[in-house]
SETOR-44822 format. One record per atom (N, C-alpha, C): residue number from 1; residue in one letter; atom name; y, x, z. Coordinates in Angstrom, 2 decimals. Example, Ala and Ser with C-alpha at 12.3 -4.5 7.8 and 13.67 -1.06 7.14 Angstrom:
2
   lomar   mivo   kenu        c2        c1        c3
       1      A      N     -5.69     13.19      7.80
       1      A     CA     -4.50     12.30      7.80
       1      A      C     -3.30     13.20      7.80
       2      S      N     -2.25     12.85      7.08
       2      S     CA     -1.06     13.67      7.14
       2      S      C      0.03     12.90      7.87
This chain:
71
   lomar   mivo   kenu        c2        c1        c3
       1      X      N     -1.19      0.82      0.00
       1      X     CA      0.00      0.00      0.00
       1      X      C      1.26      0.87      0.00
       2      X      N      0.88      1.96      0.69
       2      X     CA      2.41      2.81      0.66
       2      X      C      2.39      3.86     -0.30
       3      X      N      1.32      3.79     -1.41
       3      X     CA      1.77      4.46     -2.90
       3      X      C      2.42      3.71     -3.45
       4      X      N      2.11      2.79     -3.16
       4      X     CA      2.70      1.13     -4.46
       4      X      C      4.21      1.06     -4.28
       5      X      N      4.14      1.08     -2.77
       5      X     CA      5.50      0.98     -2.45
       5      X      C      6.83      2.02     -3.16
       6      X      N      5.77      3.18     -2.71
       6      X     CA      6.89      4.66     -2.84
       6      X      C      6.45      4.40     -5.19
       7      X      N      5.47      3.86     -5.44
       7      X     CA      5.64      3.70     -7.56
       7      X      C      7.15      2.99     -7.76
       8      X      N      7.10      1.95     -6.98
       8      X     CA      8.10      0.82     -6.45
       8      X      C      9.61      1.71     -6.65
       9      X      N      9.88      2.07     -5.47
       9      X     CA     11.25      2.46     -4.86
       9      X      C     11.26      3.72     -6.25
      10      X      N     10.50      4.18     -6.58
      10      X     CA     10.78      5.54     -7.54
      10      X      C     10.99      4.55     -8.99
      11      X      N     10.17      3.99     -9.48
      11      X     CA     10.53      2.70    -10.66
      11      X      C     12.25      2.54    -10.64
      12      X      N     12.21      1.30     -9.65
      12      X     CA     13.58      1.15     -9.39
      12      X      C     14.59      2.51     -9.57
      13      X      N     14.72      3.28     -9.18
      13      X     CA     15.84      4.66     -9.32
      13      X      C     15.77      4.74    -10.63
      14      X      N     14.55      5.19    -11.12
      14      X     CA     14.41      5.23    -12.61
      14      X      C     15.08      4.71    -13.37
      15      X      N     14.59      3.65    -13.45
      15      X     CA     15.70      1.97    -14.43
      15      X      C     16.75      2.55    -14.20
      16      X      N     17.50      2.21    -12.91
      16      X     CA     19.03      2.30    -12.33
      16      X      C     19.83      3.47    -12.86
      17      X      N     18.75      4.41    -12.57
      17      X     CA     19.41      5.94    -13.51
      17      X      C     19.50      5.66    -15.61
      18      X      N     18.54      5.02    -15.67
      18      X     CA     18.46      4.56    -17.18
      18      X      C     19.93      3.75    -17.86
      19      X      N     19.70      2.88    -16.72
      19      X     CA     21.26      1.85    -16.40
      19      X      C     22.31      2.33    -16.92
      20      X      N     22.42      3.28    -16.01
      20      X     CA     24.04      4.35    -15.56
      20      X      C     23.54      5.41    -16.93
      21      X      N     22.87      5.34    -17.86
      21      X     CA     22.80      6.62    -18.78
      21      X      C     23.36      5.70    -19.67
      22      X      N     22.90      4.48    -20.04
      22      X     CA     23.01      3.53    -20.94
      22      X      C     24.54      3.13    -20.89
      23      X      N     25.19      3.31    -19.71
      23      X     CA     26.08      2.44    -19.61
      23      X      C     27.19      3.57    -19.90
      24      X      N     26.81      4.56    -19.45
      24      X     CA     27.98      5.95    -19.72
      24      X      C     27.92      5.91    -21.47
      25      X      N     26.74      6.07    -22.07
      25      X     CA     27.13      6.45    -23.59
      25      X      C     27.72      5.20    -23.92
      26      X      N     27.72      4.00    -24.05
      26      X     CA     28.21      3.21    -24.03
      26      X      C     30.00      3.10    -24.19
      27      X      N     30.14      3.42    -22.78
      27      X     CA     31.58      3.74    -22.24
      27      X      C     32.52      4.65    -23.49
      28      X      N     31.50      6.22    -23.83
      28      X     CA     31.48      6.89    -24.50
      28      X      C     31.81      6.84    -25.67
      29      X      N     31.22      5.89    -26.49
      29      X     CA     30.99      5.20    -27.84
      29      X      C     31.81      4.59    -28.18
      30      X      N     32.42      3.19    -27.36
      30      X     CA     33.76      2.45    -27.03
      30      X      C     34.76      3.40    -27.06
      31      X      N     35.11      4.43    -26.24
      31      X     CA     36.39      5.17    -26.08
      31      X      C     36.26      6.48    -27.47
      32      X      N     35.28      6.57    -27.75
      32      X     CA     35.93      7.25    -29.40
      32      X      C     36.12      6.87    -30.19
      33      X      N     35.54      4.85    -30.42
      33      X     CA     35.66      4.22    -31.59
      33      X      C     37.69      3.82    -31.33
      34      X      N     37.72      3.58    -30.10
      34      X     CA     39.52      3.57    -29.82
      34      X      C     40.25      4.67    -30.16
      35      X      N     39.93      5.86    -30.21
      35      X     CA     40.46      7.46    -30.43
      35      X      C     40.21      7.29    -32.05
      36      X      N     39.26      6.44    -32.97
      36      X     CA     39.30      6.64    -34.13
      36      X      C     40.82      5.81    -35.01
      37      X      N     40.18      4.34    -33.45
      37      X     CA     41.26      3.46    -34.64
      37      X      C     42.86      3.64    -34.12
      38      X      N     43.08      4.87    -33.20
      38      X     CA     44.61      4.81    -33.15
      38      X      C     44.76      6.11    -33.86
      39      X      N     43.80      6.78    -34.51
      39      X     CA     44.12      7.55    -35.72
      39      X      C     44.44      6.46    -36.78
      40      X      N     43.78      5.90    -37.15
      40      X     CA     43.95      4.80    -38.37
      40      X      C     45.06      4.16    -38.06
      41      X      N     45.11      3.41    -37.38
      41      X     CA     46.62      2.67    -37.23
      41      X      C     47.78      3.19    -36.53
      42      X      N     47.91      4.57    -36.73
      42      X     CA     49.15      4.92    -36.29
      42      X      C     50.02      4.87    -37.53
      43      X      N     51.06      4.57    -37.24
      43      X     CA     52.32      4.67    -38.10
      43      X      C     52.87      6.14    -38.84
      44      X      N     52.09      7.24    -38.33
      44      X     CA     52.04      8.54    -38.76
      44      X      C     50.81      8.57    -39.00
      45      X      N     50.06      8.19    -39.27
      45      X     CA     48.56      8.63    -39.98
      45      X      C     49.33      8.51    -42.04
      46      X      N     48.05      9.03    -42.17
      46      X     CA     48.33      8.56    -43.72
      46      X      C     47.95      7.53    -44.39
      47      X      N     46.52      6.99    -43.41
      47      X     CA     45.84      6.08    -43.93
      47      X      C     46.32      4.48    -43.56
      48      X      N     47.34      4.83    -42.39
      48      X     CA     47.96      3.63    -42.35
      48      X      C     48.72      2.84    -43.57
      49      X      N     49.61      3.61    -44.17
      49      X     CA     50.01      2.91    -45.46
      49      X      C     49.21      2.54    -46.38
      50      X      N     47.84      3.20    -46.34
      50      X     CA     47.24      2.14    -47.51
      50      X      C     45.97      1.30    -46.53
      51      X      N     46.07      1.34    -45.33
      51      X     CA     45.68     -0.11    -44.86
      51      X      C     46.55     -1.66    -45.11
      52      X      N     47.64     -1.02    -44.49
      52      X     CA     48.85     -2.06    -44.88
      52      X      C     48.73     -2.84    -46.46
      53      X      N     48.94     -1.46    -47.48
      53      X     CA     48.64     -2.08    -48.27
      53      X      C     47.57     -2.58    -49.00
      54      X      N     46.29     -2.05    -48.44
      54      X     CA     45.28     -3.13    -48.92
      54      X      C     45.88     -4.74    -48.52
      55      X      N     45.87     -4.62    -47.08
      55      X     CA     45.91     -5.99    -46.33
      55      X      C     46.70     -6.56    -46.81
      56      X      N     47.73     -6.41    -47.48
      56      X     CA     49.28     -7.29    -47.96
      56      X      C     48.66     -7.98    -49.23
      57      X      N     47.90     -6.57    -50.27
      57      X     CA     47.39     -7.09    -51.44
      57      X      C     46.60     -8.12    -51.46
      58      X      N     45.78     -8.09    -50.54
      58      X     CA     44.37     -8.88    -49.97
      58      X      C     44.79    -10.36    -50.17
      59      X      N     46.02    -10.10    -48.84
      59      X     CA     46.56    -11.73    -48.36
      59      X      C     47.58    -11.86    -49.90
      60      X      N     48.18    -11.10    -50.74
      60      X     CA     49.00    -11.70    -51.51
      60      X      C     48.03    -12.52    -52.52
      61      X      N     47.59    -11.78    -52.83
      61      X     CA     45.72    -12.22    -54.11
      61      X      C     45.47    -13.59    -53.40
      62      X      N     45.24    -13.51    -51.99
      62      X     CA     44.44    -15.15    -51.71
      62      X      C     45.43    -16.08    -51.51
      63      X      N     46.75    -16.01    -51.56
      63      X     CA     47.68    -16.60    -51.43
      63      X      C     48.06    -17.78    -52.98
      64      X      N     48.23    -16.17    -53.76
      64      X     CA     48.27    -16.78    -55.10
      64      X      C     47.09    -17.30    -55.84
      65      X      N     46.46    -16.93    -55.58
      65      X     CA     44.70    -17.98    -55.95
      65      X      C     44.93    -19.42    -55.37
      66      X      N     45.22    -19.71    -54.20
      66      X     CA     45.43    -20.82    -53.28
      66      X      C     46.56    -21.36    -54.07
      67      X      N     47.68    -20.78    -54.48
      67      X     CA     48.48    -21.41    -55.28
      67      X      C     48.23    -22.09    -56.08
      68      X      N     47.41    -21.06    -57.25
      68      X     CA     47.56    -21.52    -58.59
      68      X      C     46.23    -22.75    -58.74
      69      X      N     45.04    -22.66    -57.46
      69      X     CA     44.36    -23.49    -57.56
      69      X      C     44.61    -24.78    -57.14
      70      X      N     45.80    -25.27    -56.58
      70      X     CA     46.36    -26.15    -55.60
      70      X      C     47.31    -26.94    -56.79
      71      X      N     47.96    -26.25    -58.10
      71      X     CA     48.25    -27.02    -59.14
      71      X      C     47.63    -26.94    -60.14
C-alpha cells in the first residue's frame, strides 16, 4: 500500500511538472508571436505600409464589388 501511495504522490509531481513545462512554452510561444506582430505593425517597420495597403485594397475591391453588384 505504501508503494502505491509513494507511484501516487511521484505521478502527481510528474503531471504538475509536465503542467508548468507546458504552460511555460506556451507563455513562450504567445510572447514571441507579440514580439513578431509589433515588428509587423509598427509604423517604422517596412512591412507595415504594404499591410495597410493590402488591407485598404482588400476593403476598396469588396466595397466596389458590393457596389456595382447592388445596381
Amino acid at each position: 500500500m505504501i508503494l502505491f501511495l509513494q507511484y501516487l504522490n511521484q505521478r502527481k509531481k510528474f503531471e504538475a511538472e509536465e503542467k508548468r513545462v507546458k504552460q511555460r512554452k506556451a507563455r513562450d510561444d504567445f510572447l514571441a508571436m507579440l514580439e513578431v506582430s509589433k515588428f509587423y505593425y509598427s509604423k517604422f517597420s517596412p512591412f507595415y505600409y504594404c499591410i495597410c495597403t493590402v488591407l485598404v485594397n482588400a476593403l476598396f475591391f469588396l466595397f466596389r464589388n458590393a457596389r456595382s453588384s447592388h445596381h
